[in-house]
C-alpha positions in Angstrom: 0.0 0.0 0.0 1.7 3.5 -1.0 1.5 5.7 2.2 0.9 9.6 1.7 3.3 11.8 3.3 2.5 15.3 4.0 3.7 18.3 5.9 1.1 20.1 7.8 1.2 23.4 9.9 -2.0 23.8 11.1 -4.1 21.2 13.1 -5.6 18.0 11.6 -9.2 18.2 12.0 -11.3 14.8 12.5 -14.7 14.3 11.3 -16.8 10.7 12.1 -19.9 9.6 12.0 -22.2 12.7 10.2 -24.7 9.8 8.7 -26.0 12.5 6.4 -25.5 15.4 8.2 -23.0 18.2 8.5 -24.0 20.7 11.0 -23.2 24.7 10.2 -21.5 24.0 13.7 -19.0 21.4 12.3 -18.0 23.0 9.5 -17.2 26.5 11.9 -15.0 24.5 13.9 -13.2 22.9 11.1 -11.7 26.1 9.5 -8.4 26.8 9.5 -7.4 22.9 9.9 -4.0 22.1 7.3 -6.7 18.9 6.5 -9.5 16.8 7.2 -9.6 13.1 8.0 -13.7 11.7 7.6 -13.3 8.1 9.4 -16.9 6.7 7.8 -20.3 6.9 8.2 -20.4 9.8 5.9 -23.7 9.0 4.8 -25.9 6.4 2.9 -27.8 8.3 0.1 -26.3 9.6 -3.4 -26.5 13.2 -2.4 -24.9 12.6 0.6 -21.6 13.0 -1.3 -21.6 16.5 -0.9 -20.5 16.3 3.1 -17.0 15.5 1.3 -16.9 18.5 -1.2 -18.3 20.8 1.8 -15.5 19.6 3.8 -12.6 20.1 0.7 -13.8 23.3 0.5 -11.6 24.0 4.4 -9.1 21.5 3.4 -7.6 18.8 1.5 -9.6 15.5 3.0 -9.0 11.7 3.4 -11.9 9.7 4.0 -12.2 5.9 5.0 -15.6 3.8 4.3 -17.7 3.3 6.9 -20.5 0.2 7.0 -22.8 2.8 6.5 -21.4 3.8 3.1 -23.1 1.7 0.8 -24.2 4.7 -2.2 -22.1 4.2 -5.9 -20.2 7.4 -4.3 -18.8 5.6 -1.1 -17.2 2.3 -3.4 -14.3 4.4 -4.3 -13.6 5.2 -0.6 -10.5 2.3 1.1 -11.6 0.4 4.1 -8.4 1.2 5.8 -5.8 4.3 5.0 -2.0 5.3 6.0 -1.2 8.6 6.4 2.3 9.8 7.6 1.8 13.9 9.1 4.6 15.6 10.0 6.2 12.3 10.5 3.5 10.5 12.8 2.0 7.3 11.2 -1.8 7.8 11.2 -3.5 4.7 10.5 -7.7 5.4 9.5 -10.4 2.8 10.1 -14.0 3.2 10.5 -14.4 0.5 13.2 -11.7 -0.7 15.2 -12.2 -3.7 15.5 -10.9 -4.1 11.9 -7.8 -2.4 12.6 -4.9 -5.3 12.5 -2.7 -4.6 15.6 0.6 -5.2 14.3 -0.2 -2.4 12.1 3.4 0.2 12.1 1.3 3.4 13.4 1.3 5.9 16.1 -2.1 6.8 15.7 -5.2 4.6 15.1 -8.5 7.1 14.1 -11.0 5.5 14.0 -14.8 6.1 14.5 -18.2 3.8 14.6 -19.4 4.1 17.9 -19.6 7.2 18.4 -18.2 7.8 21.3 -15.0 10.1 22.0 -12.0 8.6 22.5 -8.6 10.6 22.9 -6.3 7.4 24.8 -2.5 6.8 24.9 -2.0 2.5 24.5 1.2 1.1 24.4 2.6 3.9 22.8 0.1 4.1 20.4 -2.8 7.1 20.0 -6.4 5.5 20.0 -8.6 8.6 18.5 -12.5 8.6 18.2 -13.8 11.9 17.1 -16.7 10.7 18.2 -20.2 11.5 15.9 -20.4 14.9 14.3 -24.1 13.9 12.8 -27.2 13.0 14.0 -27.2 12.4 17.8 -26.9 8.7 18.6 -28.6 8.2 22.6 -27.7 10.9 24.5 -24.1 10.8 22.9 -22.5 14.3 23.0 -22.0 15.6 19.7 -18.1 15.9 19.0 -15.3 16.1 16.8 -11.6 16.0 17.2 -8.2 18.1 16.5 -4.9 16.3 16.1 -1.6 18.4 16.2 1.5 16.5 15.0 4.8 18.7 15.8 7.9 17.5 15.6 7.7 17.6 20.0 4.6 15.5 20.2 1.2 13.9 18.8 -1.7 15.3 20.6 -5.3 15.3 20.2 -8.6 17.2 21.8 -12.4 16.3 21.4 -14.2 19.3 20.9 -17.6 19.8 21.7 -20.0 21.2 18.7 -22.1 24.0 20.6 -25.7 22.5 19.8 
């Protein structure tokens, strides 16, 4: 698999979960990230689609399928993605329990349950934006920030204010 190396000033925002809906909110708290990682569940009807232009718009974006991705749109859209930022080995799964642990990363991002995760594991980042979408339960609505310096990887789940 050929990895995609990038440099990155700003911080990587992380999107999960929006299941056909990007809130005005969202979007507000994505500006001014260097790029945008969607980990699935993006959405499961044709026009849904557009979440990833809205979201190119702020930044270049990687996106990994999620099981609720099943329009002609999503089939072009990897099950799994490696991304090396600022030298930090992101790997990108929609559920984790498809991510293959003797995977070389510093990061798994992944997203499905929707619940926040920001967890240091054996020296390796375990990230869940959480769901930026339609409110699962009484889940929180969330997305994340990752910054990847040279000093450290470090990530935040942010709260969208609705």
């Amino acid at each position: 698999m050929n990895t995609e190396r990038f440099e990155c000033d700003a911080p990587v925002g992380v999107i999960a979960d929006t299941h056909g809906t990007l809130r005005d909110e969202a979007l507000t708290m994505l500006e001014g990230c260097g790029v945008i990682l969607h980990l699935g569940d993006v959405g499961s009807r044709d026009q849904d689609a557009v979440i990833l232009e809205r979201l190119a718009e702020l930044a270049p974006i990687h996106t990994v399928r999620g099981n609720v991705d099943t329009a002609p749109w999503a089939e072009r859209l990897p099950w799994h993605l490696d991304l090396v930022v600022n030298g930090w080995r992101l790997h990108l799964v929609h559920d984790i329990a498809d991510f293959v642990p003797d995977t070389p990363c510093d990061a798994v991002l992944h997203g499905h349950s929707h619940k926040a995760r920001n967890e240091w594991r054996d020296d390796r980042l375990l990230f869940n934006p959480g769901g930026a979408g339609r409110r699962r339960f009484s889940l929180p609505l969330t997305l994340g920030w990752l910054w990847t310096d040279e000093a450290a990887l470090r990530g935040a789940i942010l709260h969208l204010p609705v």
